[in-house]
C-alpha atoms as a printed R data frame, in Angstrom:
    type eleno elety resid chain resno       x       y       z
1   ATOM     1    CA   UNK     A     1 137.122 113.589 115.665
2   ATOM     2    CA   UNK     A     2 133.721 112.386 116.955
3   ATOM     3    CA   UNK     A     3 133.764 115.799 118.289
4   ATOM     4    CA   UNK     A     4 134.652 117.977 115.437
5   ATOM     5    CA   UNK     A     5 131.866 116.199 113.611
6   ATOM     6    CA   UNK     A     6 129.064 117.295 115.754
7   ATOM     7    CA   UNK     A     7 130.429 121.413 115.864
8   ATOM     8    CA   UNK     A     8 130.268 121.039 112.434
9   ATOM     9    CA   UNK     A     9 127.027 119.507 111.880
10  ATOM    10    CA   UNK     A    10 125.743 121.880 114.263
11  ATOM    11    CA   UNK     A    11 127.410 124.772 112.605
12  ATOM    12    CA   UNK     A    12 125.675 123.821 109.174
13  ATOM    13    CA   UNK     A    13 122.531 122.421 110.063
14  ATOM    14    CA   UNK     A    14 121.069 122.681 113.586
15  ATOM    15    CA   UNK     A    15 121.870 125.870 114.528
16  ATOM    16    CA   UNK     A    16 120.640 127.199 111.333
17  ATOM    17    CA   UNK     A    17 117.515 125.853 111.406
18  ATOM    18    CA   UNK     A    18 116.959 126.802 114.889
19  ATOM    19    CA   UNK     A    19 117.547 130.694 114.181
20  ATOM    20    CA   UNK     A    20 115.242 130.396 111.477
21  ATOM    21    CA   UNK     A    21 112.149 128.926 113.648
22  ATOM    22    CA   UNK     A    22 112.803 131.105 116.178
23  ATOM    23    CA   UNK     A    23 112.935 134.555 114.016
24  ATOM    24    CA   UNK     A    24 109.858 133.207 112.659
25  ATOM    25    CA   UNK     A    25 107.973 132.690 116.122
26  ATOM    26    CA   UNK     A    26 109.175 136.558 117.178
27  ATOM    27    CA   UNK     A    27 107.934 137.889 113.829
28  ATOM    28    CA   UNK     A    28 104.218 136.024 113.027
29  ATOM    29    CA   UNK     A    29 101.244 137.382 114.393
30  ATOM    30    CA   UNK     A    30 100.623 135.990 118.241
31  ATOM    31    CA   UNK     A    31 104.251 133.908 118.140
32  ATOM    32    CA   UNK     A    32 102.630 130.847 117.118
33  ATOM    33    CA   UNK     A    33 104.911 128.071 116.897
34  ATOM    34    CA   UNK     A    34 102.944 126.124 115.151
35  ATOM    35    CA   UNK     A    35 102.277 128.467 112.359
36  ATOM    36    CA   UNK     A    36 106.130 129.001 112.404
37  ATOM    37    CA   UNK     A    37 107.350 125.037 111.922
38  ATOM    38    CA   UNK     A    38 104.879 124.890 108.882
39  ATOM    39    CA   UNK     A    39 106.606 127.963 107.267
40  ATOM    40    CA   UNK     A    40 110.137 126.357 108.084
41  ATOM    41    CA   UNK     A    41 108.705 123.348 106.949
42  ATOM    42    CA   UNK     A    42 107.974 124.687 103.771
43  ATOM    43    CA   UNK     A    43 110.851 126.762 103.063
44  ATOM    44    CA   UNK     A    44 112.715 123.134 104.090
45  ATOM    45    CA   UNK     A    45 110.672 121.430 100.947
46  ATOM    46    CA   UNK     A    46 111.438 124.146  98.546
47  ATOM    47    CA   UNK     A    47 114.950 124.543  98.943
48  ATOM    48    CA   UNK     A    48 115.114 120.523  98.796
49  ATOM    49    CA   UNK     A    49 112.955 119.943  95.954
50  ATOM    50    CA   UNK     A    50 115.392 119.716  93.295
51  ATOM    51    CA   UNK     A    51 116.985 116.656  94.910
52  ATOM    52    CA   UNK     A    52 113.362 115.255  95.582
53  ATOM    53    CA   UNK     A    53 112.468 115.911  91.816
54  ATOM    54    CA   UNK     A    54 115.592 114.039  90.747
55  ATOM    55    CA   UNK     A    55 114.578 111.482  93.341
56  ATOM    56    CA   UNK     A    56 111.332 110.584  92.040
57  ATOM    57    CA   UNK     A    57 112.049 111.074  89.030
58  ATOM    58    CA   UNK     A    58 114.711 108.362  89.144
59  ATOM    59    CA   UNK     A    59 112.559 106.054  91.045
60  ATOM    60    CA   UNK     A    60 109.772 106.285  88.457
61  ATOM    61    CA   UNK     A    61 111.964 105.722  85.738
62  ATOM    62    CA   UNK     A    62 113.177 102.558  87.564
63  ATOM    63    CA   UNK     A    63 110.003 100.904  87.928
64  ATOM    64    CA   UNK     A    64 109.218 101.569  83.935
65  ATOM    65    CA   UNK     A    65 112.169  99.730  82.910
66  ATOM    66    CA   UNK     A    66 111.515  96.924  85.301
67  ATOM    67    CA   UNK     A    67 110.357  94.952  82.566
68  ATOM    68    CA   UNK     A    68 113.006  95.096  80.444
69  ATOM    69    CA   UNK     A    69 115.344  94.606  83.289
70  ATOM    70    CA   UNK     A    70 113.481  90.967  84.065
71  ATOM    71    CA   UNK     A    71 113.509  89.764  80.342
72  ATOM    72    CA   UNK     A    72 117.881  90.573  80.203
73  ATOM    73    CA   UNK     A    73 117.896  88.445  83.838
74  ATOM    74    CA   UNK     A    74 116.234  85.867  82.362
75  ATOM    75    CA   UNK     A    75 117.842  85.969  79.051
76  ATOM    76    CA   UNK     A    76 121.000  85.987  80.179
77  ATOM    77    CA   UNK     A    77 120.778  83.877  83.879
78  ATOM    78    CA   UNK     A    78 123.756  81.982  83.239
79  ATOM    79    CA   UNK     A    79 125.764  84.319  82.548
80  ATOM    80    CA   UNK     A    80 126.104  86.688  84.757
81  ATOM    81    CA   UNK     A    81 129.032  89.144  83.118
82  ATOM    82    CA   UNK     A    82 126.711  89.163  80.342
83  ATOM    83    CA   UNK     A    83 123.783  90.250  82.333
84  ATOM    84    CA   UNK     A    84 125.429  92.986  83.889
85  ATOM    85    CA   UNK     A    85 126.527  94.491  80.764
86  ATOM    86    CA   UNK     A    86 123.454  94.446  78.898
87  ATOM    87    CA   UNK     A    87 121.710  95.680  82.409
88  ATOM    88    CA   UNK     A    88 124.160  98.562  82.315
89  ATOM    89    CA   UNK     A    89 123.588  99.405  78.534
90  ATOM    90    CA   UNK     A    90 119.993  99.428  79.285
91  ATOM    91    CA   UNK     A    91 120.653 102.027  81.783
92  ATOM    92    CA   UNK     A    92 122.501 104.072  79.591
93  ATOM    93    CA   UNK     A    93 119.943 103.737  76.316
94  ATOM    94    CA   UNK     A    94 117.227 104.365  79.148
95  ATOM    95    CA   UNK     A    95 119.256 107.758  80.598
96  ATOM    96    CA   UNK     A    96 118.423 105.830  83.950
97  ATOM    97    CA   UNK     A    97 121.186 105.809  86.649
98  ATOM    98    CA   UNK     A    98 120.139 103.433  89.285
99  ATOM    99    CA   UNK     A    99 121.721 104.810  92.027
100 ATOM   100    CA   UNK     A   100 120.264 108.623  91.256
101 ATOM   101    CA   UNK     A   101 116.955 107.654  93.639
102 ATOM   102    CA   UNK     A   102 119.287 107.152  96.675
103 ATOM   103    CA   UNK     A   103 121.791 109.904  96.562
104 ATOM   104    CA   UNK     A   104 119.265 112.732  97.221
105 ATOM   105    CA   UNK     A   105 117.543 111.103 100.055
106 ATOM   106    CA   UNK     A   106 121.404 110.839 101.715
107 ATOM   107    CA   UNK     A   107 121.684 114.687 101.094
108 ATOM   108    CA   UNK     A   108 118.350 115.000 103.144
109 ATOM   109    CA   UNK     A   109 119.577 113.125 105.946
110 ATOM   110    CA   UNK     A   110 121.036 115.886 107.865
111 ATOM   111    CA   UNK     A   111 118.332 118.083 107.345
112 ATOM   112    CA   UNK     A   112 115.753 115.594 109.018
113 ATOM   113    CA   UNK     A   113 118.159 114.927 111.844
114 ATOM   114    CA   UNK     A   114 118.814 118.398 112.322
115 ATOM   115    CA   UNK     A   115 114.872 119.378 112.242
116 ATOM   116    CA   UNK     A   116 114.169 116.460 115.119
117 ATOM   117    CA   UNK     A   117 116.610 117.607 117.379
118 ATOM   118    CA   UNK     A   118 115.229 121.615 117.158
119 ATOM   119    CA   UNK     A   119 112.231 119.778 117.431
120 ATOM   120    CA   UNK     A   120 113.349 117.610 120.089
121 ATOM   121    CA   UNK     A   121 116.017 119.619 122.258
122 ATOM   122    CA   UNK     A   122 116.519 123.152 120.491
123 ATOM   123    CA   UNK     A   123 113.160 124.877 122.020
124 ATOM   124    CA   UNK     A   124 114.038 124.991 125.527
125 ATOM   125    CA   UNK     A   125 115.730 127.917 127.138
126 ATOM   126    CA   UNK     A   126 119.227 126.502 127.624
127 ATOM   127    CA   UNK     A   127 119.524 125.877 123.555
128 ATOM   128    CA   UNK     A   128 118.073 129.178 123.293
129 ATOM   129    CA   UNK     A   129 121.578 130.419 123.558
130 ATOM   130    CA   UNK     A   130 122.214 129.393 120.333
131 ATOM   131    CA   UNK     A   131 120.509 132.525 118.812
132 ATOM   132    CA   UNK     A   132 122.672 134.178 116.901
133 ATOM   133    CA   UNK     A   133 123.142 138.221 118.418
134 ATOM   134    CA   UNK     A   134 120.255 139.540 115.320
135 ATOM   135    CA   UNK     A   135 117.606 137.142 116.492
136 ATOM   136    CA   UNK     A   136 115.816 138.293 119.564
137 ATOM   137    CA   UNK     A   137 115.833 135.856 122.253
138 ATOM   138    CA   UNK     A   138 112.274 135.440 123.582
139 ATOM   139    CA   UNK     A   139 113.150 134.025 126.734
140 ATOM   140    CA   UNK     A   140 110.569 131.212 126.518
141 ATOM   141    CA   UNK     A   141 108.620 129.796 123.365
142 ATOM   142    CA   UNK     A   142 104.794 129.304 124.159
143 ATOM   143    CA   UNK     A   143 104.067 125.627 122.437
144 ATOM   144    CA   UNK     A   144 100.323 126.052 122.254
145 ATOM   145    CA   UNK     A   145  99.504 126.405 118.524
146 ATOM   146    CA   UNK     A   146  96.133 128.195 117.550
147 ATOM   147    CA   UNK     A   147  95.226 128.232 121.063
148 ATOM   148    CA   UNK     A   148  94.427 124.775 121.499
149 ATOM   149    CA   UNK     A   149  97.256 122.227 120.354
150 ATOM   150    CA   UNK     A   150 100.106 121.638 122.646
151 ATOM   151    CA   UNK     A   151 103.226 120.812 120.538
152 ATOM   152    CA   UNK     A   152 105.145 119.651 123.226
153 ATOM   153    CA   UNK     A   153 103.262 116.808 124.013
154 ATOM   154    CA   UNK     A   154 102.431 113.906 121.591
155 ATOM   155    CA   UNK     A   155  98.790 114.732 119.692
156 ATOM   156    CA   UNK     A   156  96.977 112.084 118.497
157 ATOM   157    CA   UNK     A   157  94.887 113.907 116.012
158 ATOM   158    CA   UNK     A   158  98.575 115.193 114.409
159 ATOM   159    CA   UNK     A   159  99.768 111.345 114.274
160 ATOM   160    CA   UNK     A   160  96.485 109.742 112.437
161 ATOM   161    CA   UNK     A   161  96.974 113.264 109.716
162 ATOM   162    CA   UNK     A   162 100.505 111.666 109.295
163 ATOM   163    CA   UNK     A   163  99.800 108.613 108.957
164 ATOM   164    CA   UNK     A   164  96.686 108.867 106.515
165 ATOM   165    CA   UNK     A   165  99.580 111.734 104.460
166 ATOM   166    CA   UNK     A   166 102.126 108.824 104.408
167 ATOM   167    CA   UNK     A   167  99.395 106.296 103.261
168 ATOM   168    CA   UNK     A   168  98.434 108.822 100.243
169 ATOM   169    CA   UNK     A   169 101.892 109.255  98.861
170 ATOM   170    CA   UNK     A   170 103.303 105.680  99.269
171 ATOM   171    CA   UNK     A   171  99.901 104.537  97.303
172 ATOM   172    CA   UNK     A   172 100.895 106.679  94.649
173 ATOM   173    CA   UNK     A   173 104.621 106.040  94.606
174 ATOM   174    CA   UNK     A   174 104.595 102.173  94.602
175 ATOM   175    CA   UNK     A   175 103.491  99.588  91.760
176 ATOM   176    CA   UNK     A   176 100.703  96.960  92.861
177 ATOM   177    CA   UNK     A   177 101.013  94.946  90.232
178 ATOM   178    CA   UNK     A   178 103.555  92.511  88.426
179 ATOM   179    CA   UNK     A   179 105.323  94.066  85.420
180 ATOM   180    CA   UNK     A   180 104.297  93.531  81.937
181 ATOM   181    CA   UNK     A   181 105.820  93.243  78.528
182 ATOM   182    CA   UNK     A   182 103.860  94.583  75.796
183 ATOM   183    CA   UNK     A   183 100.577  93.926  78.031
184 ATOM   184    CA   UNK     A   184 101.373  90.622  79.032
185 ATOM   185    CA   UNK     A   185 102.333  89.284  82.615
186 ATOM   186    CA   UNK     A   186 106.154  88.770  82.155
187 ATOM   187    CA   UNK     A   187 106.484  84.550  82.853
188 ATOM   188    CA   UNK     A   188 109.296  83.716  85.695
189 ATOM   189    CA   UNK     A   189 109.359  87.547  86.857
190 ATOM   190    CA   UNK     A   190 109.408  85.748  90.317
191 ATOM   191    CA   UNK     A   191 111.572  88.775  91.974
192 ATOM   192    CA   UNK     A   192 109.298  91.164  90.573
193 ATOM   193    CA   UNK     A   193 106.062  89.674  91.771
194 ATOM   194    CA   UNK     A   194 107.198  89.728  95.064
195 ATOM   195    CA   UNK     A   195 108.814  93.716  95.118
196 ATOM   196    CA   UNK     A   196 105.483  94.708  93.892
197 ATOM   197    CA   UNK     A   197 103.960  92.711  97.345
198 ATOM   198    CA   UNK     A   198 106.743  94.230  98.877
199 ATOM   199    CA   UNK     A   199 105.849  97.317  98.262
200 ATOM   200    CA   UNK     A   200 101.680  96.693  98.738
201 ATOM   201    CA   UNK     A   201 102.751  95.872 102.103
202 ATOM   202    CA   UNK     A   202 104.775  99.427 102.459
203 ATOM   203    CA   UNK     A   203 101.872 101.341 100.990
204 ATOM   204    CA   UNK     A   204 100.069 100.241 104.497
205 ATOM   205    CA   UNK     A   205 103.141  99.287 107.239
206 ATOM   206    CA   UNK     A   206 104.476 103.017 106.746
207 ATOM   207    CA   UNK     A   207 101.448 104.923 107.520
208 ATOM   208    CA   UNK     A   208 100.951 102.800 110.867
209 ATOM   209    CA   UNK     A   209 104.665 103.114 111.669
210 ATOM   210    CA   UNK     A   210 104.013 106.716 111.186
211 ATOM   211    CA   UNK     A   211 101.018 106.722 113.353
212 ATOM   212    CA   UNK     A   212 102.370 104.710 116.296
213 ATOM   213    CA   UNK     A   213 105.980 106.913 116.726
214 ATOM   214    CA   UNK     A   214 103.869 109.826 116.315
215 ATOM   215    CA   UNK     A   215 101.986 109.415 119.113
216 ATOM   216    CA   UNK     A   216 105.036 109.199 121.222
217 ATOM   217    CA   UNK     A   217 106.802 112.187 120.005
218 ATOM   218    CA   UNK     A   218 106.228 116.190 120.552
219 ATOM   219    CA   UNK     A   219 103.488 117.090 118.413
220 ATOM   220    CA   UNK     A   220 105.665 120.059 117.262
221 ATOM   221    CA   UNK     A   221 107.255 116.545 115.150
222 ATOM   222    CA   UNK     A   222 104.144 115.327 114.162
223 ATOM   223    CA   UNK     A   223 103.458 118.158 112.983
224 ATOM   224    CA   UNK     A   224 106.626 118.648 110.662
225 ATOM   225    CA   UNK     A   225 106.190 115.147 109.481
226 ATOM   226    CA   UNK     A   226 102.573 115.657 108.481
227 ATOM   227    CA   UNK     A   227 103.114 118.928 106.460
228 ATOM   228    CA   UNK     A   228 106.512 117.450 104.671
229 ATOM   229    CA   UNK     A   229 104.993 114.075 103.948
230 ATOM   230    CA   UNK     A   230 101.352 116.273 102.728
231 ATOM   231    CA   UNK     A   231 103.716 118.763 100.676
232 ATOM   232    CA   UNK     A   232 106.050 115.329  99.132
233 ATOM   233    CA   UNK     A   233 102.446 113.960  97.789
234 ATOM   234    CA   UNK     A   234 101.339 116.957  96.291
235 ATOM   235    CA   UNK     A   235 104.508 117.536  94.484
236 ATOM   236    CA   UNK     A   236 104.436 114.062  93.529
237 ATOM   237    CA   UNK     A   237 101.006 114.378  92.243
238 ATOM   238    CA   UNK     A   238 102.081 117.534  90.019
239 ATOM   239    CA   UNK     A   239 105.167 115.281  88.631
240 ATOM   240    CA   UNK     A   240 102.829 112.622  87.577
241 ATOM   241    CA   UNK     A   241 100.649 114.694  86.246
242 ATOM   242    CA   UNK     A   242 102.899 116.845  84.026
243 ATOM   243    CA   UNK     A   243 104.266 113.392  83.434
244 ATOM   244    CA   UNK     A   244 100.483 111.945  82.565
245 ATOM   245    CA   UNK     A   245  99.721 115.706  80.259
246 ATOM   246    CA   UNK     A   246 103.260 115.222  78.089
247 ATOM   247    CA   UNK     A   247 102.377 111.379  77.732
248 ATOM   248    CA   UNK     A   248  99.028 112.412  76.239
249 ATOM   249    CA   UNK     A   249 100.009 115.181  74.153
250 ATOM   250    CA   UNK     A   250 103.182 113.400  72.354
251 ATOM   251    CA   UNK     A   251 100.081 110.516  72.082
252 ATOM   252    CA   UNK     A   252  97.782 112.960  70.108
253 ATOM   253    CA   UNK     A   253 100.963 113.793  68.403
254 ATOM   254    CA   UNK     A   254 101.446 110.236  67.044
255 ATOM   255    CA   UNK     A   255  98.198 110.259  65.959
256 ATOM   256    CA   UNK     A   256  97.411 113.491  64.058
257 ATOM   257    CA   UNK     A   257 100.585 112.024  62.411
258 ATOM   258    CA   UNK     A   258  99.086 108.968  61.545
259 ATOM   259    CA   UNK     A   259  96.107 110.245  60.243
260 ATOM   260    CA   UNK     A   260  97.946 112.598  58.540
261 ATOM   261    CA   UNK     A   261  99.996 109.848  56.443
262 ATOM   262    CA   UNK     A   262  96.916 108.079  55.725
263 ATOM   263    CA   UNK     A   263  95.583 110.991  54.466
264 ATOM   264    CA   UNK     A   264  97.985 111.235  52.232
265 ATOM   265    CA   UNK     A   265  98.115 107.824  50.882
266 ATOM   266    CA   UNK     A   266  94.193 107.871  50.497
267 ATOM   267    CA   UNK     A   267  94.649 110.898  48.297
268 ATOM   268    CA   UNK     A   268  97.378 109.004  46.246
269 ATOM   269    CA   UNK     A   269  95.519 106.006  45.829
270 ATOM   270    CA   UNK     A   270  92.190 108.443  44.905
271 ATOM   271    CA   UNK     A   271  95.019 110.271  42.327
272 ATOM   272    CA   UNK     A   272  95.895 106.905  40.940
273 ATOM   273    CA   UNK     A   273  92.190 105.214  40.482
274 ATOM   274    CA   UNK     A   274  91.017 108.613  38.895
275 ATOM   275    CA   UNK     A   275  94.173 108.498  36.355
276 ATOM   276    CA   UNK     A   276  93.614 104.813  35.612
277 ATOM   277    CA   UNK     A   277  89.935 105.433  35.532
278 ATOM   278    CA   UNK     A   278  90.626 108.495  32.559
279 ATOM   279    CA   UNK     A   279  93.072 105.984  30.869
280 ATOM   280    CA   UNK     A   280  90.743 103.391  30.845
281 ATOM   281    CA   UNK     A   281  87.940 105.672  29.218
282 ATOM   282    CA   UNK     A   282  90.332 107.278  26.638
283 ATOM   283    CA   UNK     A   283  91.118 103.576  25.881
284 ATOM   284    CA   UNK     A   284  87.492 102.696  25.383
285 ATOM   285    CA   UNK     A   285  87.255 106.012  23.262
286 ATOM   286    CA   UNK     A   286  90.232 105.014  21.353
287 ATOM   287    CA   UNK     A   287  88.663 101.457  20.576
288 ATOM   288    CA   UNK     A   288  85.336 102.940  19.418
289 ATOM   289    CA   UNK     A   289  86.974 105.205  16.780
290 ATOM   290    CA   UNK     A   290  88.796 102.409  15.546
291 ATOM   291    CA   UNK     A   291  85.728 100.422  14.768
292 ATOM   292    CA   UNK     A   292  84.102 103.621  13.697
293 ATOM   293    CA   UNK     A   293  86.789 103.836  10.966
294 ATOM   294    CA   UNK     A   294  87.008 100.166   9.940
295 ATOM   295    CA   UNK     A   295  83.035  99.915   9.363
C-alpha cells in the first residue's frame, strides 16, 4: 500500500515537476539552473494561486470577525450548545467558513514535498532517468547560477533573503493588536489578547526558523523558498490593496450619499421657510387691508 502511494505521488507530482526544471535548464540561455527554479517557481505560484487567494482571503475574513466571535463566547459562556450555534450563524451571515484557510494549504502540501525532493534528490544523474523520452537528458546539471552561486551547497546570502521575505509577509498577514468592538478594547477577550502575541511572536520566530534551515539546505531550496515566500507577499500586498481601494470607494460612496440626502432635506427645509415666509407676508398684507377698510 505504502508502496502504491509513493508511484503515485511520484507519478503526479515529482516526476512532473522534475521534467519541467529540467526542459527549462536545456532550453534558457547558458542552462542556468538557477534562472530555471525561479521560472518553475513561478509557474508553481500561478497555477496555485487560486487556492492561496481563497486562503487568505479566508484568513482575513477570520481575523475581522474576531470580535464578534469574542462578544457570542462571552455572551453565551455557559452555555456552550448555545455558543456554537450562534458562532455558526455568524459564520453563515459573515459568508465565512472557518475551515476554508486550511484546506488550500493541504492541497499545497504535495507540491512543496514534491519541489524539496527535485530539489533535494531529483538533480543528480541517477534520477535523471526519470526524464520522460521528449526531454533531452543533459547528462549532468551545472548548479552554479549566474556564474557565481553554487545551489548545491547551502548559501548564506539566499537564507538571510528568506528569512527577511518570510518576516515581510507574516508582518503583514498577522494582527498585533487585541480586537476591538466599535473602537473599543473588547473587556475579557483574554484568548484574543494572547493569539494576537501569538502571532507577534510568529511575525519574528518564522523568519529565523527560515534563516537557520536555510543555511543547512542546497541553496537551489533557499532559493525556491525565497522567490515563493517574495511572490506570496506581493500577492498578498495586491489583495489588501484591492481590498484597502474597494473599502475606500464604497466609503466615498456612503458619503456622496449622505451629502446627497442632506442636500435634499436642506432644500426642503429652504422650500418650507420660503412658503411660510410668503404666507406670513400675504398674512400681514391681508391684515393691513383689513384695517385699511375699517378706517
Amino acid at each position: 500500500m505504502i508502496s502504491f502511494i509513493i508511484y503515485v505521488f511520484n507519478s503526479i507530482f515529482y516526476q512532473p515537476l522534475l521534467n519541467f526544471l529540467v526542459w527549462l535548464y536545456n532550453i534558457l540561455p547558458g542552462n542556468d539552473i538557477g534562472l530555471a527554479i525561479i521560472i518553475l517557481t513561478i509557474t508553481i505560484r500561478v497555477l496555485l494561486f487560486p487556492l492561496f487567494y481563497q486562503s487568505i482571503k479566508s484568513q482575513k475574513a477570520l481575523q475581522e470577525i474576531q470580535p464578534k466571535v469574542e462578544e457570542l463566547k462571552k455572551k453565551y459562556k455557559d452555555e456552550k450548545e448555545k455558543m456554537a450555534q450562534e458562532l455558526m450563524n455568524l459564520y453563515k451571515e459573515e459568508k465565512v467558513n472557518p475551515f476554508s484557510s486550511c484546506l488550500p494549504l493541504l492541497i499545497q502540501l504535495p507540491f512543496l514535498i514534491a519541489v524539496y525532493q527535485v530539489f533535494r534528490h531529483g538533480l543528480n544523474s541517477e534520477s535523471l532517468e526519470l526524464l520522460y523520452p521528449f526531454v533531452a537528458n543533459p547528462g549532468t546539471i551545472n548548479s552554479v547560477s549566474m556564474g557565481f552561486i553554487d545551489l548545491a551547497v547551502p548559501s548564506i546570502l539566499l537564507a538571510f533573503l528568506a528569512g527577511a521575505a518570510q518576516y515581510w509577509q507574516a508582518k503583514m498577514m498577522f494582527m498585533k493588536k487585541p480586537p476591538l468592538l466599535k473602537g473599543k478594547e473588547i473587556k475579557g477577550s483574554g484568548d484574543e489578547k494572547m493569539l494576537a502575541m501569538m502571532n507577534k511572536q510568529m511575525v519574528y520566530f518564522m523568519p529565523i526558523f527560515t534563516v537557520i534551515i536555510g543555511v543547512s539546505l542546497p541553496a537551489g531550496l533557499t532559493l525556491y523558498w525565497f522567490i515563493t515566500t517574495l511572490l506570496m507577499a506581493l500577492q498578498q500586498l495586491w489583495m489588501f490593496k484591492k481590498k484597502e481601494e474597494k473599502e475606500q470607494k464604497e466609503q466615498k460612496g456612503e458619503e456622496v450619499q449622505a451629502f446627497s440626502q442632506n442636500k435634499d432635506e436642506l432644500v426642503e427645509n429652504s422650500q418650507k421657510e420660503t412658503g411660510q415666509e410668503k404666507e406670513m407676508i400675504k398674512d400681514n398684507n391681508d391684515d393691513s387691508k383689513d384695517n385699511g377698510s375699517n378706517q
